[in-house]
C-alpha positions as CSV (number, residue, x, y, z in Angstrom):
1,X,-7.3,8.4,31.5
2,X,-7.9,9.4,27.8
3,X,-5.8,12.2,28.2
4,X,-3.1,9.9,29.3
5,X,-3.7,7.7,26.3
6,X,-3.0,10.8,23.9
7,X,-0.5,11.6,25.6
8,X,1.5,8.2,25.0
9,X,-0.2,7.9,21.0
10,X,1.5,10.9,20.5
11,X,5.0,10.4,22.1
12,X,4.8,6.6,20.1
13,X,4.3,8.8,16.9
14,X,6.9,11.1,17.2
15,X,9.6,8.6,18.2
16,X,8.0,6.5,15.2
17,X,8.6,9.7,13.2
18,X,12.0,10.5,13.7
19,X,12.6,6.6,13.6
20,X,11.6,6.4,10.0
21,X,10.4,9.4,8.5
22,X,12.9,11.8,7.6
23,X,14.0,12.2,4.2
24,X,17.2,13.7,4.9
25,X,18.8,10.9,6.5
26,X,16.8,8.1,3.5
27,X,18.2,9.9,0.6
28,X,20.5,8.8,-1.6
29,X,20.7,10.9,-4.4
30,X,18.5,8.2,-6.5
31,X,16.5,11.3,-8.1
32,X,19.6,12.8,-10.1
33,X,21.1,9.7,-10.9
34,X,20.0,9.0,-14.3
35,X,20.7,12.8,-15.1
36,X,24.6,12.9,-13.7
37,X,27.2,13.4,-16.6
38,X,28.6,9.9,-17.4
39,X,26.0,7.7,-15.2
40,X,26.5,5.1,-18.1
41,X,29.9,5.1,-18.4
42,X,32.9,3.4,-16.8
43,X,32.9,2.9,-13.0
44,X,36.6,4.6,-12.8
45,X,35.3,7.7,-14.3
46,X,31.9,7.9,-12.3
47,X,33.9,7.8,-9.0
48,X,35.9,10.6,-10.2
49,X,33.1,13.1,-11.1
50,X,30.0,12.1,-8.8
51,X,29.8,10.9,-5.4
52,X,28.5,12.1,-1.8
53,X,31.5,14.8,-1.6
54,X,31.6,15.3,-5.5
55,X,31.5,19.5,-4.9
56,X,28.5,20.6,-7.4
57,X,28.4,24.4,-7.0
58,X,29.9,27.5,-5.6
59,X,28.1,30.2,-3.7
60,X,30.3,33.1,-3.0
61,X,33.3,31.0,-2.8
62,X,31.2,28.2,-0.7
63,X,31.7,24.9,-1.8
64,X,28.0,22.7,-2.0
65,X,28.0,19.2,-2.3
66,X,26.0,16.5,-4.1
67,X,25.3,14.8,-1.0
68,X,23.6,18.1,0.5
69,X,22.5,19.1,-2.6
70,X,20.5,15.8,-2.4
71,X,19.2,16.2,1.5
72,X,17.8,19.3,0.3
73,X,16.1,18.1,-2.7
74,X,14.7,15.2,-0.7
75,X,13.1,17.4,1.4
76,X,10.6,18.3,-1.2
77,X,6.6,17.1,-1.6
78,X,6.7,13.7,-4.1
79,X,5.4,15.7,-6.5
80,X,7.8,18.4,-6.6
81,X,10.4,16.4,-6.8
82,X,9.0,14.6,-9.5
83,X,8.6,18.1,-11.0
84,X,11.9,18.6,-10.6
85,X,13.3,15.6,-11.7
86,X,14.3,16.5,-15.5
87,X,17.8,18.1,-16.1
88,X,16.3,21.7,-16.8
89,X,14.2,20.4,-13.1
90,X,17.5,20.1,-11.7
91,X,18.8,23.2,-12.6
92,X,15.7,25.1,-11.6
93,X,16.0,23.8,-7.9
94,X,20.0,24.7,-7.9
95,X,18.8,28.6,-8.7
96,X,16.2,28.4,-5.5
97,X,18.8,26.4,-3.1
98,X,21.5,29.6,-4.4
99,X,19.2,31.8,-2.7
100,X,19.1,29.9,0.5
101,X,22.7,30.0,0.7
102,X,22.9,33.8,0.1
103,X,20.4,33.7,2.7
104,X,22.4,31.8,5.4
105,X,25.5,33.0,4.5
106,X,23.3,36.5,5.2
107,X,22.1,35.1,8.1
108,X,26.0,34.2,9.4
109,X,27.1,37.8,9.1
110,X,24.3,39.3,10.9
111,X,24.7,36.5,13.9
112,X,21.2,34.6,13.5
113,X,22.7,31.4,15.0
114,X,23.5,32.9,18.0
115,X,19.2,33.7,18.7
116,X,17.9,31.4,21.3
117,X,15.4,30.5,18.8
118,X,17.6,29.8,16.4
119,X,19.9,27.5,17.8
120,X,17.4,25.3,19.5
121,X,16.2,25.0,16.5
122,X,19.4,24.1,15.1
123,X,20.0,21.8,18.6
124,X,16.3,19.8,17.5
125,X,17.5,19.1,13.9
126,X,20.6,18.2,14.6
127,X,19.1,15.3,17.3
128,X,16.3,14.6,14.4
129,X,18.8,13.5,11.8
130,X,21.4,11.9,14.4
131,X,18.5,9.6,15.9
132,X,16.8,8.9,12.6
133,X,20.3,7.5,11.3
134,X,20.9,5.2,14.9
135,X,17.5,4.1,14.3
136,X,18.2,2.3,10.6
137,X,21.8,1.2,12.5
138,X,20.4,-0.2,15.0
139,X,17.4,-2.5,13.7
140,X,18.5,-4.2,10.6
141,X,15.5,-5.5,8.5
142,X,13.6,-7.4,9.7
143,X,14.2,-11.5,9.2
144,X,11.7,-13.5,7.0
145,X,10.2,-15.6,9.8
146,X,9.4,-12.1,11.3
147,X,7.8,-10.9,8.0
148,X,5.4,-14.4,8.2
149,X,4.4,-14.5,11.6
150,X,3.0,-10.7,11.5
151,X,1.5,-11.6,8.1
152,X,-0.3,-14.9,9.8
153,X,-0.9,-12.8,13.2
154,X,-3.1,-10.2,10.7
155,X,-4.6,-11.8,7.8
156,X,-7.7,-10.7,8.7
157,X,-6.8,-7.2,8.4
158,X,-5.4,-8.0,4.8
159,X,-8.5,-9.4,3.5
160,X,-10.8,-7.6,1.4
161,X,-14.6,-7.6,0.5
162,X,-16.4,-7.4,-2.9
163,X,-18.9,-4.9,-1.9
164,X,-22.7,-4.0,-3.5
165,X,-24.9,-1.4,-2.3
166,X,-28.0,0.5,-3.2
167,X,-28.2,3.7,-1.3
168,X,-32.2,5.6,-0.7
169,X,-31.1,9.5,-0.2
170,X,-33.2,11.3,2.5
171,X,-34.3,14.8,3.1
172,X,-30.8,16.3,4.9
173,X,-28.8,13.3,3.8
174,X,-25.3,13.8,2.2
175,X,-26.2,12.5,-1.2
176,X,-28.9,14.3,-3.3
177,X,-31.8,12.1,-4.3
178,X,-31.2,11.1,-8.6
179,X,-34.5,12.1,-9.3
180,X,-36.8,14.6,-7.6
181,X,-37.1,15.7,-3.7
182,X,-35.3,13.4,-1.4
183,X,-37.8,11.2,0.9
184,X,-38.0,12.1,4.4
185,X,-35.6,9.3,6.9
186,X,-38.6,7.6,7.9
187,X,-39.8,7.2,4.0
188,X,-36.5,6.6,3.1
189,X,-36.3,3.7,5.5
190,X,-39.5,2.2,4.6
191,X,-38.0,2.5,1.0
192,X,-35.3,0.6,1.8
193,X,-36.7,-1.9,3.6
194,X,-38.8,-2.7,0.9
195,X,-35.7,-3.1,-1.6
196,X,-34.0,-4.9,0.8
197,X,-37.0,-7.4,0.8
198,X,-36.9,-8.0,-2.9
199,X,-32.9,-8.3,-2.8
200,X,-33.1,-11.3,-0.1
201,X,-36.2,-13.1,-1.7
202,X,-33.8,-13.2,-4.9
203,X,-34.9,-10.2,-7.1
204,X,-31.2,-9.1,-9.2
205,X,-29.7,-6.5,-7.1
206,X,-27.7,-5.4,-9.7
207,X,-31.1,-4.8,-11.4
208,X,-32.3,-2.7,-8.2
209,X,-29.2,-0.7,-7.9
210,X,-29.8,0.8,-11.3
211,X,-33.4,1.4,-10.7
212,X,-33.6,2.5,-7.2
213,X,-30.0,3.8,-5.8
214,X,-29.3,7.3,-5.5
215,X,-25.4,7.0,-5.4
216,X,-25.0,7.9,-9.2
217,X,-21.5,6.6,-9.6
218,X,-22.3,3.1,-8.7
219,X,-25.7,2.8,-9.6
220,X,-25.0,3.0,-13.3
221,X,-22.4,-0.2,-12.5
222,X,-25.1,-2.2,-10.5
223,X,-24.2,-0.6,-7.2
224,X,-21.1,-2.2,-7.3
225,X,-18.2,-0.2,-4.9
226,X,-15.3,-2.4,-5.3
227,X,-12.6,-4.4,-2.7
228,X,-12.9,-3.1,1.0
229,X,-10.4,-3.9,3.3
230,X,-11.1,-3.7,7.6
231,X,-10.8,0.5,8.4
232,X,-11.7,1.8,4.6
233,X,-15.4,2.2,5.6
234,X,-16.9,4.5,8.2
235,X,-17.2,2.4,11.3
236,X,-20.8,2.8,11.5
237,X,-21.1,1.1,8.6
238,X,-18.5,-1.3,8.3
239,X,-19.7,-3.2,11.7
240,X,-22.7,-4.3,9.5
241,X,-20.5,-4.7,6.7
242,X,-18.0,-7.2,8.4
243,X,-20.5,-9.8,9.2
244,X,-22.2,-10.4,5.8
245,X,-21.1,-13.7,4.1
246,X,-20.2,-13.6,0.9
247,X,-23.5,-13.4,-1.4
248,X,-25.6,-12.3,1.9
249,X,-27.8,-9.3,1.6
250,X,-27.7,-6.6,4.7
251,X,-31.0,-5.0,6.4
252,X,-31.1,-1.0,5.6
253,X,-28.5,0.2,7.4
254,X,-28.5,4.3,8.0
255,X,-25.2,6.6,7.6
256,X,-24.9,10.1,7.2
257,X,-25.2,9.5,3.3
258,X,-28.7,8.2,3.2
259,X,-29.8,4.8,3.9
260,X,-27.8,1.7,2.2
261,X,-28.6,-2.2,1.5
262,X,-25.3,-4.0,0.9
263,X,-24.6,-7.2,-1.0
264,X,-21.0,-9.1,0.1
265,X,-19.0,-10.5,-2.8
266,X,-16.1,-12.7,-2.3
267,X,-13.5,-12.5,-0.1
268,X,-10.0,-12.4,-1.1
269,X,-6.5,-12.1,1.1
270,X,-3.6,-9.8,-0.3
271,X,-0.6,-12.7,-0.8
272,X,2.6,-11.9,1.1
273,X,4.4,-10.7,-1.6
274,X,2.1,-7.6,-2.4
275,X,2.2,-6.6,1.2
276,X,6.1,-7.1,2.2
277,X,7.4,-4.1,1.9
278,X,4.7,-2.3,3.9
279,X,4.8,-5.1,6.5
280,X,8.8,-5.0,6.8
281,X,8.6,-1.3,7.4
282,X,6.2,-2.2,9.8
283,X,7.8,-4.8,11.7
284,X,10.9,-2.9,11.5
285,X,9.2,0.3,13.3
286,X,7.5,-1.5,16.4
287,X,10.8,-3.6,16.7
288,X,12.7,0.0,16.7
289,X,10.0,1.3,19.0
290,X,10.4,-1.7,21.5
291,X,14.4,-1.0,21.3
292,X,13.6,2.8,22.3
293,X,11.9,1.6,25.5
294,X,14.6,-0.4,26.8
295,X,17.2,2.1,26.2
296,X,14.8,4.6,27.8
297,X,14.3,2.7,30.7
298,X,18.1,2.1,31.2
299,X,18.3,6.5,30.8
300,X,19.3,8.4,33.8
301,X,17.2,11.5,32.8
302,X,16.9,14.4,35.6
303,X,13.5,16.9,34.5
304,X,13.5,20.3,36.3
305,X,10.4,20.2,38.3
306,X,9.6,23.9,37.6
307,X,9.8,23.6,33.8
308,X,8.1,20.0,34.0
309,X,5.9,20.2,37.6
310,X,4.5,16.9,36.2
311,X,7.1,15.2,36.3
312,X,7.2,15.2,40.4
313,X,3.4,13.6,40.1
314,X,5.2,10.7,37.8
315,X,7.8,8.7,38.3
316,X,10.4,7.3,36.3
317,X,10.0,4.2,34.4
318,X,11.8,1.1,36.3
319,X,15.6,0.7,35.3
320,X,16.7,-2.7,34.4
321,X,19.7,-4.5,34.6
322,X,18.9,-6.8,31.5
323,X,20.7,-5.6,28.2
324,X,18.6,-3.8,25.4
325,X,17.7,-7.1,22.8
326,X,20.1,-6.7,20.0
């Protein structure tokens, strides 16, 4: 059974990754656009000299245009491009994409394309950029009501904590004590309990953190840690976490770090506004996602039982005769 569950996580991420995450098909030349010749000037003279087929260089006689000249930059880490991105940048990536023409063009005369390898290769690109492309054609963003009702279905998850703690290092323990040999976990525990005592009969904990927590970087702030939102904490310690009311003091509670007491500040809910872009992309993926699984129930697709012998064991999803929702 938890194979089986893998099995389908990973076949919803791929589809989720060709869906949306290839930068080939979401470019659109935005990094060079402030650096093109003219960008300011006159619409009638910016058609004439940039543009998608606007030929930038030659290689050997091979034309190269902005448009792939783009694909290929986009290609790049974030930060590379934003290494690139200055005009002497641009220039600097031109010289290393020369080379990889030379190389194909290489690669052509020696008959590379023609390897098996090669040109399934090719054959899996080639379906990666097509189907990321249907993909954005055939889910239009996603309508505002859509936006809201995920936004209502999940506030939860968009909340954050104000979170306190004061951690007791132990002998072992992931964090070195501050001062001297860490306590053994049982001394460690009593330790804490003790502090955790004085927190909930009204002692500062602020006060406590500074005297008596071993996590140097908060301790010299009062032990305080910041917003958490749901799945930011290790789940050992974030089911204690979740159930403290704002002001509420927690019993020791033990992680791999050492042992912690935490203090829960106020709650507060990301608005809408902060979180719509990530929650369009979002709704737009599962609706995509759901649109893959009626088409693929509607596939005829034959498997050859030798290459696939699983695929005797399971049978194909149900067809339907209902339309795929527009």
């Amino acid at each position: 059974m938890r194979k089986d569950i893998v099995i389908a996580i990973a076949g919803i991420a791929i589809v989720a990754a060709i869906c949306f995450g290839l930068a080939i098909w979401k470019s659109d030349m935005k990094p060079f656009s402030s650096l093109r010749s003219g960008a300011t000037s006159t619409a009638a003279t910016s058609t004439s000299t940039t543009g998608p087929d606007h030929v930038v260089m030659h290689v050997n006689g091979e034309a190269v245009t902005e448009a792939e000249f783009a694909a290929a930059f986009s290609q790049l880490p974030q930060e590379m491009q934003q290494q690139f991105g200055s005009e002497a940048g641009k220039q600097a990536f031109a010289e290393q994409m020369v080379r990889l023409k030379i190389l194909e063009q290489e690669g052509r005369k020696l008959g590379v394309e023609k390897d098996p390898k090669v040109a399934g290769q090719l054959a899996a690109d080639h379906t990666n950029i097509i189907a990321a492309a249907t993909a954005q054609k055939l889910m239009p963003p996603p309508t505002e009501a859509a936006v809201m009702k995920f936004y209502n279905e999940n506030r939860k998850n968009f909340e954050a904590t104000e979170l306190s703690h004061i951690l007791i290092a132990y002998e072992g323990g992931a964090v070195p004590a501050r001062n001297g040999k860490p306590l053994s976990q049982r001394d460690a525990l009593k330790k804490a309990q003790s502090i955790a005592a004085q927190a909930k009969g009204g002692a500062d904990f602020a006060k406590l953190a500074r005297e008596n927590s071993d996590d140097a970087a908060s301790a010299d702030h009062g032990g305080v840690l910041g917003p958490f939102s749901p799945g930011m904490l290790p789940p050992e310690i974030e089911s204690h976490v979740v159930q403290l009311q704002p002001g509420q003091v927690s019993d020791p509670v033990p992680s791999r770090f050492g042992v912690h007491i935490f203090k829960a500040g106020a709650h507060t809910s990301q608005p809408l506004e902060q979180l719509r872009p990530s929650i369009t992309r979002r709704v737009q993926q599962q609706a995509t996602l759901d649109k893959v699984e009626q088409m693929r129930k509607n596939a005829k697709v034959d498997f050859d039982p030798k290459f696939f012998p699983e695929s005797v064991k399971t049978p194909p999803p149900p067809a339907t005769t209902t339309k795929p929702t527009p």
